[in-house]
PDB file of N, CA, C and O in Angstrom, chain B, residues numbered from 101:
ATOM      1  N   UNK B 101     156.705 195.111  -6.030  1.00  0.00           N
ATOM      2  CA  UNK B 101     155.373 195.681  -6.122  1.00  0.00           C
ATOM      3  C   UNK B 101     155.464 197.188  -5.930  1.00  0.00           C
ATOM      4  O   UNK B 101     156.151 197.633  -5.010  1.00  0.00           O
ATOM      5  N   UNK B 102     154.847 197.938  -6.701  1.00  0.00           N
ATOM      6  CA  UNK B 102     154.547 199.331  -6.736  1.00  0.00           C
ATOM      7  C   UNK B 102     153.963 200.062  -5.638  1.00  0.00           C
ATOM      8  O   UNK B 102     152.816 199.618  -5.586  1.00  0.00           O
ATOM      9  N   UNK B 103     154.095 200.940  -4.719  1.00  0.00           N
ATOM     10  CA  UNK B 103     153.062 201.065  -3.919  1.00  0.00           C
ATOM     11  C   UNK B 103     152.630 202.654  -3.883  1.00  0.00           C
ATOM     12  O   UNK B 103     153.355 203.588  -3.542  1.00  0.00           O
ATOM     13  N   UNK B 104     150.830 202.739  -4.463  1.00  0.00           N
ATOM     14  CA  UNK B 104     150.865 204.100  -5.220  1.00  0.00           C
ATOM     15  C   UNK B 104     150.950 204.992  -4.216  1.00  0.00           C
ATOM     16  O   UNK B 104     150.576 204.680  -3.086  1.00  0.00           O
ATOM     17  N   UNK B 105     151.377 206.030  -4.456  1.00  0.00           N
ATOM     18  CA  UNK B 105     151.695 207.457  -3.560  1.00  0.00           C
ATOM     19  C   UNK B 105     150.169 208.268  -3.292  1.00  0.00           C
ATOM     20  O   UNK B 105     149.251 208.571  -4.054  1.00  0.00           O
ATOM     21  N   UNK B 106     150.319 208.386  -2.326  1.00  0.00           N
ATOM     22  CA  UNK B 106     148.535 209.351  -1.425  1.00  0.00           C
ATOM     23  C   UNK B 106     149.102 210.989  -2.211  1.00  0.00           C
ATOM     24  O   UNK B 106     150.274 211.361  -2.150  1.00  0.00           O
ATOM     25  N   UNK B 107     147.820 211.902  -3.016  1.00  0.00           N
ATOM     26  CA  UNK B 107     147.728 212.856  -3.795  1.00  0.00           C
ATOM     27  C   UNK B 107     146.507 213.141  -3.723  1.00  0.00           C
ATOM     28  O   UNK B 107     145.647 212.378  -3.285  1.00  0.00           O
ATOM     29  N   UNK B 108     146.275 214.513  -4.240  1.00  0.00           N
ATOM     30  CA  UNK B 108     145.220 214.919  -4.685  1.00  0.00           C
ATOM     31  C   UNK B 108     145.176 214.716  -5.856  1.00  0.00           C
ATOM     32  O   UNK B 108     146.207 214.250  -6.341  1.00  0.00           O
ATOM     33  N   UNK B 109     144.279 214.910  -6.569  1.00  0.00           N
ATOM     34  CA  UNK B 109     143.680 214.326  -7.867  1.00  0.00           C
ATOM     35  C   UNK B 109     142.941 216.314  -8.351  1.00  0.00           C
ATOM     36  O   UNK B 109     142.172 216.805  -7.524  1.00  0.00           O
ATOM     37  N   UNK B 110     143.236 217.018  -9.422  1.00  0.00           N
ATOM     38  CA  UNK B 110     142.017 217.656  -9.985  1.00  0.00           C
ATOM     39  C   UNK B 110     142.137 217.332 -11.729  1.00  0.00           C
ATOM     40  O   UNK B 110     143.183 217.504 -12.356  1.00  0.00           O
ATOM     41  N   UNK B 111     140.951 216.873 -12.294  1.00  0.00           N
ATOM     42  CA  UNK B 111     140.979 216.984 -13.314  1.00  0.00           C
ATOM     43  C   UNK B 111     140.297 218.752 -13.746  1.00  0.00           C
ATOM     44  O   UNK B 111     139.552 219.551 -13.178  1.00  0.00           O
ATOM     45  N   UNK B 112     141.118 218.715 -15.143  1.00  0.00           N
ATOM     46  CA  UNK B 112     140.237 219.855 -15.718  1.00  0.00           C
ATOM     47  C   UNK B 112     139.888 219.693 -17.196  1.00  0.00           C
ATOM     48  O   UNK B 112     140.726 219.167 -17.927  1.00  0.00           O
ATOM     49  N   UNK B 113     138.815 220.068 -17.656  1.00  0.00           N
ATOM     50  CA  UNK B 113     138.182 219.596 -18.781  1.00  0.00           C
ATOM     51  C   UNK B 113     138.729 220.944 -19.932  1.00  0.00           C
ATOM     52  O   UNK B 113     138.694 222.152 -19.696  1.00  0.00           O
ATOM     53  N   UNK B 114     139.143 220.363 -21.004  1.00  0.00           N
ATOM     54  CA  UNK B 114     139.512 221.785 -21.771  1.00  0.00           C
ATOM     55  C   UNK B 114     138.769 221.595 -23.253  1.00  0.00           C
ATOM     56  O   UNK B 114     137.731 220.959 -23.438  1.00  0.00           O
ATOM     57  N   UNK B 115     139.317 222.091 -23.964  1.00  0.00           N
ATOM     58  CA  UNK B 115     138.448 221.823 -25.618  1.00  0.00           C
ATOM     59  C   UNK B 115     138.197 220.761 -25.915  1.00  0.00           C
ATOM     60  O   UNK B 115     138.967 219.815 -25.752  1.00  0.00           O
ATOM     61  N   UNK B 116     136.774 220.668 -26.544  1.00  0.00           N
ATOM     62  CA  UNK B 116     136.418 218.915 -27.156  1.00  0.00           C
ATOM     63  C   UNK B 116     136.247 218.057 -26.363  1.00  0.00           C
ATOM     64  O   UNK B 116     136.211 216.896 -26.770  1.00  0.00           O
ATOM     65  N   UNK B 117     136.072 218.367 -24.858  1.00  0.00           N
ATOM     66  CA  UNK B 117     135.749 217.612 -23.438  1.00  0.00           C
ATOM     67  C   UNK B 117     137.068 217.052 -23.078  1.00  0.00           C
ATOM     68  O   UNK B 117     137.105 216.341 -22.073  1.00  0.00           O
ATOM     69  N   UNK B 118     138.396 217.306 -23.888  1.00  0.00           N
ATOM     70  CA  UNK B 118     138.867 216.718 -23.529  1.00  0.00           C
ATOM     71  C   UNK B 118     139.913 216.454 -22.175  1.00  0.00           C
ATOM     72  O   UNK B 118     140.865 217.194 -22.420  1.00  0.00           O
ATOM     73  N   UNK B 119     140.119 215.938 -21.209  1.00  0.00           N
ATOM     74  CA  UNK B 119     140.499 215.771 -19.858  1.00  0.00           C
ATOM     75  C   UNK B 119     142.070 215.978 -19.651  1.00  0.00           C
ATOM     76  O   UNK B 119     142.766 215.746 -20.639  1.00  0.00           O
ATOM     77  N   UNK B 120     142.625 216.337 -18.629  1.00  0.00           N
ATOM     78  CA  UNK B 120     144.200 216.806 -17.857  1.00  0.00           C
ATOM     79  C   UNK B 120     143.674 216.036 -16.441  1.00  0.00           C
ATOM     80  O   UNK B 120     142.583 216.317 -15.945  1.00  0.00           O
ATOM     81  N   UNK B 121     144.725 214.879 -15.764  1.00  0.00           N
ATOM     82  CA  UNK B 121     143.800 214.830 -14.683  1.00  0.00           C
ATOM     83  C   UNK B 121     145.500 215.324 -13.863  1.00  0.00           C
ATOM     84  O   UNK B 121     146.418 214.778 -14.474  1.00  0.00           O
ATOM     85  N   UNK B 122     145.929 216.081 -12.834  1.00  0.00           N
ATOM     86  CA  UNK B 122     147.026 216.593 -12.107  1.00  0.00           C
ATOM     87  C   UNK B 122     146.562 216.197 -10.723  1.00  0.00           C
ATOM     88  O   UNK B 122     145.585 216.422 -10.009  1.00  0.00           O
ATOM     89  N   UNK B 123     147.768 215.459 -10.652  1.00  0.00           N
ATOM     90  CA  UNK B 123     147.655 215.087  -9.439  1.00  0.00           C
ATOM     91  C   UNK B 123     149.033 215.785  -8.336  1.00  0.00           C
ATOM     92  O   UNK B 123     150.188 215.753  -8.760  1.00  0.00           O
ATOM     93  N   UNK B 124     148.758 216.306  -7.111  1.00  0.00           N
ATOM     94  CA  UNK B 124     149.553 216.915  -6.489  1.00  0.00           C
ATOM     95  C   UNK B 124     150.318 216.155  -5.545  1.00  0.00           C
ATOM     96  O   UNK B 124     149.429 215.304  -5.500  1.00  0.00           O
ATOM     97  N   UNK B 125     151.145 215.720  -4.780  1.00  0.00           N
ATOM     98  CA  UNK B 125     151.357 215.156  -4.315  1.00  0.00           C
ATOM     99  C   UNK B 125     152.336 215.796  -3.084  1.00  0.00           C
ATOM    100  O   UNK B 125     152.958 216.855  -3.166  1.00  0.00           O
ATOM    101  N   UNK B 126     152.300 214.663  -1.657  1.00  0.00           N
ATOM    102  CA  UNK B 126     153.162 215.942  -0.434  1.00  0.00           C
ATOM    103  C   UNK B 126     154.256 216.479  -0.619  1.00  0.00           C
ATOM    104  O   UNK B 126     154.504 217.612  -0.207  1.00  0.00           O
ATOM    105  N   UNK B 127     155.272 215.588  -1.414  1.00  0.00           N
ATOM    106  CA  UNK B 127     156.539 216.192  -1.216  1.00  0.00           C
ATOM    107  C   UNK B 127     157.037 217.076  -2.143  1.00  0.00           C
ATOM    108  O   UNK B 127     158.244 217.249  -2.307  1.00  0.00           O
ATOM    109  N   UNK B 128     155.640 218.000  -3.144  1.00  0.00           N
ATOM    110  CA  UNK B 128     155.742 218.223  -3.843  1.00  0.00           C
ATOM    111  C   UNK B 128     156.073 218.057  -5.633  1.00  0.00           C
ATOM    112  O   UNK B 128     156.378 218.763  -6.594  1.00  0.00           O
ATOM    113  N   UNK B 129     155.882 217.137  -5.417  1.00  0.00           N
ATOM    114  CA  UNK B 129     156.157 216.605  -7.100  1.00  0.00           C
ATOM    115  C   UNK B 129     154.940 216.823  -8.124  1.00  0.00           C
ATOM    116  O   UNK B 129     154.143 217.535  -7.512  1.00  0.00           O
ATOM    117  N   UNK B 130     154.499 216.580  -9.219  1.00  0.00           N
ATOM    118  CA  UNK B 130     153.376 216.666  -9.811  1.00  0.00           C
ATOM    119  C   UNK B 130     153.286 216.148 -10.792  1.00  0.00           C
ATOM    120  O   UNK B 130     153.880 216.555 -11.791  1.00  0.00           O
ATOM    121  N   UNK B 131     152.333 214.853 -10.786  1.00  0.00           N
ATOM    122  CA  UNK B 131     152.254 214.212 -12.189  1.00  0.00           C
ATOM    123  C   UNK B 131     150.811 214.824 -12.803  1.00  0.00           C
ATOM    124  O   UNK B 131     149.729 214.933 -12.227  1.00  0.00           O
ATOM    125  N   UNK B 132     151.167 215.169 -14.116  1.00  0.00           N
ATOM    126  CA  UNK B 132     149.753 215.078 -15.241  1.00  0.00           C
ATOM    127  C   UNK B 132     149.350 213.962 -15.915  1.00  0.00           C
ATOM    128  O   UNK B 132     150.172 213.053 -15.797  1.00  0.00           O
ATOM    129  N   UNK B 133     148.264 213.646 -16.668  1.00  0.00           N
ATOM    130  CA  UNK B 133     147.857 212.503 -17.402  1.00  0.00           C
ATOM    131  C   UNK B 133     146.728 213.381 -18.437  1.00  0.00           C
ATOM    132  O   UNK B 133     145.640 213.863 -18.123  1.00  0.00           O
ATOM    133  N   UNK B 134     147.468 213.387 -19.849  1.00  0.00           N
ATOM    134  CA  UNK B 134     146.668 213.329 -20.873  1.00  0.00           C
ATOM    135  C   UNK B 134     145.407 212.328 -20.942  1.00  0.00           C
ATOM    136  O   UNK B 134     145.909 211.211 -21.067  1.00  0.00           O
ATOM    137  N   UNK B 135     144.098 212.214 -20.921  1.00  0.00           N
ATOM    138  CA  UNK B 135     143.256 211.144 -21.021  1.00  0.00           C
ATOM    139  C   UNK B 135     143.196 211.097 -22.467  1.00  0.00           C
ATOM    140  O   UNK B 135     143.504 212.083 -23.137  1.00  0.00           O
ATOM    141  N   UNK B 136     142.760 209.849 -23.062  1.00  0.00           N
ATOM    142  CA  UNK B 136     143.107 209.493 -24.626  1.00  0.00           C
ATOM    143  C   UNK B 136     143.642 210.741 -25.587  1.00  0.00           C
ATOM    144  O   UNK B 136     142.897 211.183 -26.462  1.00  0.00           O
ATOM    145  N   UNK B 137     144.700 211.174 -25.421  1.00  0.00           N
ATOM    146  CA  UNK B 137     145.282 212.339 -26.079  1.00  0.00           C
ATOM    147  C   UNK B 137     146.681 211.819 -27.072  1.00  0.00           C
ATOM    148  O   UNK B 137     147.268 212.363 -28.007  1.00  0.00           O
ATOM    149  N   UNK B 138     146.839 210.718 -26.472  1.00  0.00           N
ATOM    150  CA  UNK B 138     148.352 210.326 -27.360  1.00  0.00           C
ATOM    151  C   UNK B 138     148.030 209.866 -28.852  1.00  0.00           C
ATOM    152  O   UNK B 138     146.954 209.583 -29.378  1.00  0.00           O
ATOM    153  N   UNK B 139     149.352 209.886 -29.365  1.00  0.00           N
ATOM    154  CA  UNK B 139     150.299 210.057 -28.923  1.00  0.00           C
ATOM    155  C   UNK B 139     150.876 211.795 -29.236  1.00  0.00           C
ATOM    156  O   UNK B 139     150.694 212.519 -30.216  1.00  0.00           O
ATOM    157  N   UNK B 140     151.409 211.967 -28.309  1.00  0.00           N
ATOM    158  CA  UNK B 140     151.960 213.113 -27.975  1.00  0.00           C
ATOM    159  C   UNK B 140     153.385 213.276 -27.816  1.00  0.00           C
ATOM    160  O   UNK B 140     153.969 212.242 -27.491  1.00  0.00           O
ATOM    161  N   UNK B 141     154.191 214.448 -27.980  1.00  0.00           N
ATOM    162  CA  UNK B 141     155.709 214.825 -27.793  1.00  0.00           C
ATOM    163  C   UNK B 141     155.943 215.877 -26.891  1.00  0.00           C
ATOM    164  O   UNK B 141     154.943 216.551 -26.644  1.00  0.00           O
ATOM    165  N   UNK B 142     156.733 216.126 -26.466  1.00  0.00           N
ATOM    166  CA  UNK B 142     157.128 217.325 -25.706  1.00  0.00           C
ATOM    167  C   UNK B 142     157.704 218.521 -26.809  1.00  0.00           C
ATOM    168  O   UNK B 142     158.813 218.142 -27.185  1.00  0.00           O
ATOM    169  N   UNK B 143     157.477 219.336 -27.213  1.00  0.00           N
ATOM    170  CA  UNK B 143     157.591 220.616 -27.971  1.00  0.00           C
ATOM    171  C   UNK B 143     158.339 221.616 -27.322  1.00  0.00           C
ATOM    172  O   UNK B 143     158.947 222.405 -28.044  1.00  0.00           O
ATOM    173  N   UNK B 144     158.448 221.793 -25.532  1.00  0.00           N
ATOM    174  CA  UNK B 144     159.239 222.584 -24.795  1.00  0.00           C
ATOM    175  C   UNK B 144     159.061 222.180 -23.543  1.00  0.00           C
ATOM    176  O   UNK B 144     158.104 221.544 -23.099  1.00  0.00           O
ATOM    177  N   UNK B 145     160.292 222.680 -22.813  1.00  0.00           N
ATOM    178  CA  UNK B 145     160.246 222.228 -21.470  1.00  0.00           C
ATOM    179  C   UNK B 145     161.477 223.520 -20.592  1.00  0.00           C
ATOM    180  O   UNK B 145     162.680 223.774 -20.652  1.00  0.00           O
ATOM    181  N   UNK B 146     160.239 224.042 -19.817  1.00  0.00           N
ATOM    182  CA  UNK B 146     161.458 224.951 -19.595  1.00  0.00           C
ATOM    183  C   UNK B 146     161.192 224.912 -17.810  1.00  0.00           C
ATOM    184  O   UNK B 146     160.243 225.351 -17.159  1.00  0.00           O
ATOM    185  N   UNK B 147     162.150 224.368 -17.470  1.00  0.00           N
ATOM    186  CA  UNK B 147     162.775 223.787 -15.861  1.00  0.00           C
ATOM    187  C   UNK B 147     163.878 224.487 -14.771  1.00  0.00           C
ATOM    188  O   UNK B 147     164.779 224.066 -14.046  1.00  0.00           O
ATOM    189  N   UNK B 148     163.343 225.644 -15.049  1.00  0.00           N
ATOM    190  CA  UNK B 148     164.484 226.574 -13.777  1.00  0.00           C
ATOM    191  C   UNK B 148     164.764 226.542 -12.585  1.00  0.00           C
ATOM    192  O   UNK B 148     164.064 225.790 -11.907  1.00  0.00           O
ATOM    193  N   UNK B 149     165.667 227.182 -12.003  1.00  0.00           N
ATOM    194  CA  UNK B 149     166.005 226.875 -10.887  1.00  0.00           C
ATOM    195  C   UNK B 149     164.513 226.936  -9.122  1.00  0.00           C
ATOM    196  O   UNK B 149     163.349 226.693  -9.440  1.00  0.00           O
ATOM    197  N   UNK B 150     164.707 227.149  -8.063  1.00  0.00           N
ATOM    198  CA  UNK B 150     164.112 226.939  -6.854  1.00  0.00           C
ATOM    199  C   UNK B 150     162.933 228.294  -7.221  1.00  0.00           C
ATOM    200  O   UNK B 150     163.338 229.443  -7.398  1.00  0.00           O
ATOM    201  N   UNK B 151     161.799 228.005  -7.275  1.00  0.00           N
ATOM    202  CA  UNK B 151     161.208 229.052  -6.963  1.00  0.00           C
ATOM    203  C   UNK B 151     160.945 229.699  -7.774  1.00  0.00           C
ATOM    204  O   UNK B 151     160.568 230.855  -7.584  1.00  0.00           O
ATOM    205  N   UNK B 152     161.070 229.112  -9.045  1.00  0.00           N
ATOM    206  CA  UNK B 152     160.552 229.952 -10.823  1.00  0.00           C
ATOM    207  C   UNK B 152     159.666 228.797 -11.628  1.00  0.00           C
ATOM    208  O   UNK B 152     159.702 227.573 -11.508  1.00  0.00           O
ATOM    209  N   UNK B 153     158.942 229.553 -12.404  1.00  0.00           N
ATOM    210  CA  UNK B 153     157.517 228.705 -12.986  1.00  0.00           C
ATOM    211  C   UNK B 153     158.313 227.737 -13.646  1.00  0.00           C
ATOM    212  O   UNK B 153     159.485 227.966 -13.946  1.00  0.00           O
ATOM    213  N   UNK B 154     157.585 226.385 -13.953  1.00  0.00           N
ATOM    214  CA  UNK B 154     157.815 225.668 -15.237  1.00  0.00           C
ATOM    215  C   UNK B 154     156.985 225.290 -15.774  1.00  0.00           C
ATOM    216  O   UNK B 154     156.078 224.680 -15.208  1.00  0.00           O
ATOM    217  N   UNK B 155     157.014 225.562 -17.265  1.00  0.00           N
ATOM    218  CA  UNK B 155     156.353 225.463 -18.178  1.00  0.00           C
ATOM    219  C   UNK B 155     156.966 223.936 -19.409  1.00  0.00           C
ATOM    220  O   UNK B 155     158.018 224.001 -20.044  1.00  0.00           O
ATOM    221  N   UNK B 156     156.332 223.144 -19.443  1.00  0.00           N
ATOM    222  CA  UNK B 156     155.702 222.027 -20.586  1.00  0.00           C
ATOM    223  C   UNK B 156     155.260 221.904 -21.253  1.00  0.00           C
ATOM    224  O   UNK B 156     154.345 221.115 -21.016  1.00  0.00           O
ATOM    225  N   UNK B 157     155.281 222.334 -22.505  1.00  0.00           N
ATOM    226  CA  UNK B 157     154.036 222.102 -23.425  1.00  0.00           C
ATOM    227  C   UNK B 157     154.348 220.921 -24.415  1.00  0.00           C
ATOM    228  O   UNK B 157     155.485 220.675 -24.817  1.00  0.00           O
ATOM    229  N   UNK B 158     152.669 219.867 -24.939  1.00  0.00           N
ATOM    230  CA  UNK B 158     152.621 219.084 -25.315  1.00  0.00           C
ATOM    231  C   UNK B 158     152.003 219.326 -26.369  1.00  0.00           C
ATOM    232  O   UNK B 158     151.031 220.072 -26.258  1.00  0.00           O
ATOM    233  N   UNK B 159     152.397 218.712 -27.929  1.00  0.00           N
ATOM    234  CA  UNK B 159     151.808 218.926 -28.792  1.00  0.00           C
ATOM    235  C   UNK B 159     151.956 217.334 -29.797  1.00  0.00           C
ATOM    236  O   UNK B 159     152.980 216.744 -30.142  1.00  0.00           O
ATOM    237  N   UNK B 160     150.084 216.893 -30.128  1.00  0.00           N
ATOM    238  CA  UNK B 160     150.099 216.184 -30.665  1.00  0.00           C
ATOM    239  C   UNK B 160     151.123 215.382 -32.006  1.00  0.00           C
ATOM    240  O   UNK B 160     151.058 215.984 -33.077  1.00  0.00           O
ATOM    241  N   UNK B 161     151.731 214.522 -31.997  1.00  0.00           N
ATOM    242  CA  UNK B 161     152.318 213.879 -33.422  1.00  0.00           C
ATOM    243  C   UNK B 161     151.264 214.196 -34.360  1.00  0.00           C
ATOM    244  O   UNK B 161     150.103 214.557 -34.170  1.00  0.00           O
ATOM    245  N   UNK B 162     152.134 213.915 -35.747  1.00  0.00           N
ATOM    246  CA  UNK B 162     150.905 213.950 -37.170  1.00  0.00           C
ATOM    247  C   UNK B 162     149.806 212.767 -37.202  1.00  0.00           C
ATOM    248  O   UNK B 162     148.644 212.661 -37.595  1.00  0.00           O
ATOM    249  N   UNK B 163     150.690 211.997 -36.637  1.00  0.00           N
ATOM    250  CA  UNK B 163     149.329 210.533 -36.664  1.00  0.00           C
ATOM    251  C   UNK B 163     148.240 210.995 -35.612  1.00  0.00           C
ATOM    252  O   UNK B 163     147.171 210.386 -35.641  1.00  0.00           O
ATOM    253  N   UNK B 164     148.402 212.008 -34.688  1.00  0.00           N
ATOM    254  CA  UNK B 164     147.058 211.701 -33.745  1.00  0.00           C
ATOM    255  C   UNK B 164     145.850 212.529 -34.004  1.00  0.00           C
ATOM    256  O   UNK B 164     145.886 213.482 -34.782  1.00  0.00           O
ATOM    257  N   UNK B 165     144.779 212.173 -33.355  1.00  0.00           N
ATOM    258  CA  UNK B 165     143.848 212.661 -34.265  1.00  0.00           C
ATOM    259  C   UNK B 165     143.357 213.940 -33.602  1.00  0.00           C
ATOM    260  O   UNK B 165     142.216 214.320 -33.866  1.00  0.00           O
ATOM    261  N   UNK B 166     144.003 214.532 -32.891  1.00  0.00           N
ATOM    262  CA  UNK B 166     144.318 215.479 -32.514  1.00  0.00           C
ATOM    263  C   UNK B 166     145.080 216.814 -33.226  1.00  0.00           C
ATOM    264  O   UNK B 166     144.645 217.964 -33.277  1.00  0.00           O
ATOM    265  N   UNK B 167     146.004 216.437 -33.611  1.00  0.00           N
ATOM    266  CA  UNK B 167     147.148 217.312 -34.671  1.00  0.00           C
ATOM    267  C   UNK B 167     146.152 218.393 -35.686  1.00  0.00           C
ATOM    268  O   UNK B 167     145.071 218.357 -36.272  1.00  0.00           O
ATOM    269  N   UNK B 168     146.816 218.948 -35.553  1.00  0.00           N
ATOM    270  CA  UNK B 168     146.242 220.311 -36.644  1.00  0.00           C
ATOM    271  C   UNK B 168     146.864 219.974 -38.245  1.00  0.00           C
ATOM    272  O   UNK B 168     147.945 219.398 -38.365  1.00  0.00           O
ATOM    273  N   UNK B 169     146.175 220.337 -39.262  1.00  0.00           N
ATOM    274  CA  UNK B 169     146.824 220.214 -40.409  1.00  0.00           C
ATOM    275  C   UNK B 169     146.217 219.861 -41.849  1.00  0.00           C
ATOM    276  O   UNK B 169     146.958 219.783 -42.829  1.00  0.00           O
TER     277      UNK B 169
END
């Protein structure tokens, strides 16, 4: 059995209403959740060492109805 981890929760609303909900968590980790946004790919991921930003960006597949084109 899974047992879910205690976090904060903020969603933020961006274009087209559409939702990011980030949740923070103590030991520092951080999950995001696209709300109906998929399907989606990772386009970049840039993960440096102790103490430098990281940046993720997600960009819709051609099938979603999201995608530009």
């Amino acid at each position: 059995m899974v047992t879910r981890r205690a976090g904060k929760t903020v969603r933020v609303t961006g274009l087209h209403g559409r939702t990011v909900d980030v949740k923070f968590f103590d030991d520092g980790s951080i999950r995001f959740r696209l709300n109906e946004a998929g399907p989606m790919v990772i386009r970049y991921a840039f993960l440096p060492g102790k103490g430098q930003n990281v940046i993720v960006e997600l960009t819709p597949m051609s099938s979603s109805p999201w995608a530009q084109g």
